[in-house]
N, C-alpha and C positions, 0 to 999 in steps of 0.2 A: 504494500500500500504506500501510496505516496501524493505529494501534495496533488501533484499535475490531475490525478484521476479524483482527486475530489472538488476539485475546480471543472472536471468533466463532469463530475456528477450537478455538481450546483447548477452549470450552466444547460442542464437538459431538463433539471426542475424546472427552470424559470423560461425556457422557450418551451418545454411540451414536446419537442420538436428533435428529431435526430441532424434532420437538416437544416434547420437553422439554428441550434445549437452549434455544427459543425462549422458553418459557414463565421458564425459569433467568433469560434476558438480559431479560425483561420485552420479548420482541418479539414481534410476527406471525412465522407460520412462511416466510410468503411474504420480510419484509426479511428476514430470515436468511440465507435461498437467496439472493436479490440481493448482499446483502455476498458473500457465500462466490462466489458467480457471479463478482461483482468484479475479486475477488482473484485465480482461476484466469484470467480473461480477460488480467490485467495480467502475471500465469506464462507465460502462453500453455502452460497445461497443467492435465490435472485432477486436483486435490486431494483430493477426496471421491469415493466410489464411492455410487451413491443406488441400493443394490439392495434393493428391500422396505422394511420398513421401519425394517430399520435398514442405520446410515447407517458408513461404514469408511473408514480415511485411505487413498489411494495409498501408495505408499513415495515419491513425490516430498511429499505431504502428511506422511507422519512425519518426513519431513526439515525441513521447515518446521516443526512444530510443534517441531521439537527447541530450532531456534532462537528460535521465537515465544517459548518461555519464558523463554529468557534476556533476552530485550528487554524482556518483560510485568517481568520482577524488575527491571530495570533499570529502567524506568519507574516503576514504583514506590516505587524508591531512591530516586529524585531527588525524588518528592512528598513524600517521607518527608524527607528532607532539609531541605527547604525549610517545614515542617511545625515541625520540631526547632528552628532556625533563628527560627524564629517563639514557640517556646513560653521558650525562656530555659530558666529552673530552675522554671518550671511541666511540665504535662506528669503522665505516667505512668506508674512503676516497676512492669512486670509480672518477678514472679521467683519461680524454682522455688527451693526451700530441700530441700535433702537433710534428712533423719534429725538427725544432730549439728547443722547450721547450723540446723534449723529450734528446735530446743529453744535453744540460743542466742540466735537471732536475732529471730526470730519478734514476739513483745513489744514487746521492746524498741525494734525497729525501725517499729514502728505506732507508738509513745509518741513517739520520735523525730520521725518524719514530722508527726504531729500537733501537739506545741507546736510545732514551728520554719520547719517547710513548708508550710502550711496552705493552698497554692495545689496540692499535690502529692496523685495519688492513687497508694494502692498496693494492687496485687495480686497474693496470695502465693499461689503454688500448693506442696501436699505433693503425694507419692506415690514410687512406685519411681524410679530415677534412669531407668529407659529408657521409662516414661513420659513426665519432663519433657525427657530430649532429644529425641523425638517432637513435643512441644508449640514445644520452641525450632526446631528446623526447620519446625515449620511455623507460625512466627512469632505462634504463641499467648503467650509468651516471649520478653522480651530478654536476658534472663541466666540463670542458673543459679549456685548455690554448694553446693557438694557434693564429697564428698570424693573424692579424684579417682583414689583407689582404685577407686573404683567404675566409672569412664566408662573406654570403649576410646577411643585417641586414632584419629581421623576428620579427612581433607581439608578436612572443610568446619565442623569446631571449631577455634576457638579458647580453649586450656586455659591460664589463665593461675596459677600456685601461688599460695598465700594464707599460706601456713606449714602449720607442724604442731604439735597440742595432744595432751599426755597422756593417755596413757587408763590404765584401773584399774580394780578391781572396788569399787564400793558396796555397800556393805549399811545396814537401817535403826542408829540409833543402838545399841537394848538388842539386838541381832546376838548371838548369841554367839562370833562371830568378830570383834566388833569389839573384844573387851578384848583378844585375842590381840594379842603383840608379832609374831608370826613366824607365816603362815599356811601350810603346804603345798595345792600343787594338789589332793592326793588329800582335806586337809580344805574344803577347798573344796566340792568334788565331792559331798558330802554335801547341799548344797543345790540347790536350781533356778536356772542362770544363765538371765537374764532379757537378750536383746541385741536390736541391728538388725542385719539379713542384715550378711554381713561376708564381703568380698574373697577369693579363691581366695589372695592374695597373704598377708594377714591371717590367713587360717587356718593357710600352709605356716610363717609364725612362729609363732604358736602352738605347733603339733607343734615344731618345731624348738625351742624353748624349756623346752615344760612335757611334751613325749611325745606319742602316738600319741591318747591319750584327751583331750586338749586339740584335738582336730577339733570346730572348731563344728560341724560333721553328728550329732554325739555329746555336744558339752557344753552347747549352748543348748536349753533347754527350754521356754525362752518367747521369742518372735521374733514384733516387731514393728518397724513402721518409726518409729513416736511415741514419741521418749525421754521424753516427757515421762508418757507411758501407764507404761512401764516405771518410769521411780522413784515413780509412786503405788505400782504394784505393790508395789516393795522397802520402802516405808514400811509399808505395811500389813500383810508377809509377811516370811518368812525368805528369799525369791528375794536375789537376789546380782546387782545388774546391771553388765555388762560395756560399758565407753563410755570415751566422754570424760568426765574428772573433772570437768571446767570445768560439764558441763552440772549437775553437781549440787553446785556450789559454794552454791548460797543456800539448798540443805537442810543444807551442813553446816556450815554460817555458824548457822542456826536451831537446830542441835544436833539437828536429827530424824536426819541421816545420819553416815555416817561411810566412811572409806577401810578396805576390807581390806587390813592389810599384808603384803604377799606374800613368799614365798620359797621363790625366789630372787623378785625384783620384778619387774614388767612393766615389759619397755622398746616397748609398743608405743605408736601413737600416731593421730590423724584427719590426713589430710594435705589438708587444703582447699584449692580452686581456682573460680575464676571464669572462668563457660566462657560466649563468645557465639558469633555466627557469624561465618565470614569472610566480611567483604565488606558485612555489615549499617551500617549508620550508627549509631552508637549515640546516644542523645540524649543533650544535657548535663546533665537531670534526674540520668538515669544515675549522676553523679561523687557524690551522695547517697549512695545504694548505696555505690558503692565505698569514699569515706572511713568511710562507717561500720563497714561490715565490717572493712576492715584494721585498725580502732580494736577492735572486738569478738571476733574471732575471733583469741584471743592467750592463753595462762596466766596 
């Protein structure tokens, strides 16, 4: 028994198929059947059912493939390893950036990489966060940072916390809420809150906070996952965007934005985390990633 024939095997589970299995493994359909032949001869039992033309595991065959998999990962690991192991602080940061880290981080982290890593590649994936954990299990992904509101915790994550940053409502600078000392939710409300999807958790503060009508289902009017789509938005409009203040610190540094002040005030906040897999090897490029985040993702 040997790896190549349980990669035979996995890939004739997942096509059904002798011949486009074969054609997958870049083999004749005839070596195919020989490996898999092989293999049950070394069982002394049959793995594959060859009825027509498509092709179905034994149940002593799904049992083997249960294991094959874990051996194929585990193989894997170790090339991977040894890979890592070779690359140093070379190598390649593949990472999903939630909503908040990605307007934070985004940038910066490419400007970053660029003057001071120049042996280092990076690729940044956006989207919903149950997108990118899809991507991180199947190892399109070596991290994630996202806030961790967001993620269910899962056997096979590793959620590691990053802090927590305030959050607040922005509005552009000449706002008419922005000369207000003291804003109520209900004047608030008068506007279009402009946010990213936000936690069942997120929402039940809310309500508990500012009332029944403070249900994102009811107070976000413009929902997107690009914070940085949303404060053009608010620059160019009376929208009201609901986030982390941090991500529009450099509009109100420039004086285009401004903080609504609230009252009573929002005590909510993004609670960041850095989530990989267990059991994955992570590369020492990686440690890049991480000291910069923990330097950036901070008030």
């Amino acid at each position: 028994m040997n790896l190549r024939q349980l990669q035979h095997l996995a890939a004739l589970a997942e096509e059904a198929s002798f011949s486009r299995a074969a054609e997958r493994l870049h083999l004749t359909q005839s070596a195919l059947s020989r490996s898999l032949q092989g293999l049950e001869d070394e069982l002394g039992a049959r793995l594959v059912d060859r009825a027509g033309r498509r092709s179905t595991l034994t149940p002593l065959g799904e049992a083997v493939l249960t294991r094959a998999h874990r051996i194929l990962l585990e193989a894997a690991e170790i090339e991977r390893s040894a890979e890592l192991l070779r690359q140093g602080e070379a190598g390649t940061i593949r990472v999903g950036l939630g909503s908040g880290p990605g307007a934070l981080l985004m940038t910066p982290l490419l400007s970053h990489v660029a003057a001071r890593y120049p042996e280092v590649r990076v690729t940044i994936a956006r989207g919903s966060t149950e997108l990118q954990v899809q991507q991180l299990r199947q190892r399109e992904l070596d991290a994630l940072v996202i806030d961790v509101r967001r993620i269910a915790p899962a056997p096979d994550l590793v959620i590691e916390p990053l802090g927590e940053l305030r959050g607040g409502f922005i509005c552009r600078a000449g706002h008419p809420l922005a000369a207000l000392d003291a804003v109520s939710f209900e004047a608030l409300m008068r506007y279009p809150v402009a946010t990213t999807p936000l936690s069942d958790e997120v929402a039940r503060l809310f309500v508990a906070h500012y009332g029944p009508g403070a249900d994102p289902a009811r107070m976000a009017a413009l929902v997107c996952e690009d914070v940085t789509s949303l404060l053009d938005t608010v620059r160019q409009t009376d929208a009201v965007f609901l986030g982390i203040v941090a991500a529009a610190r450099p509009g109100i540094a420039a004086g285009e934005l401004a903080e609504v002040r609230m009252a009573p005030p929002l005590v909510a906040g993004a609670r960041f985390a850095y989530v990989r897999l267990v059991g994955r090897t992570e590369a020492p490029v990686m440690q890049v990633l991480r000291r910069f985040v923990v330097e950036r993702l901070r008030d």
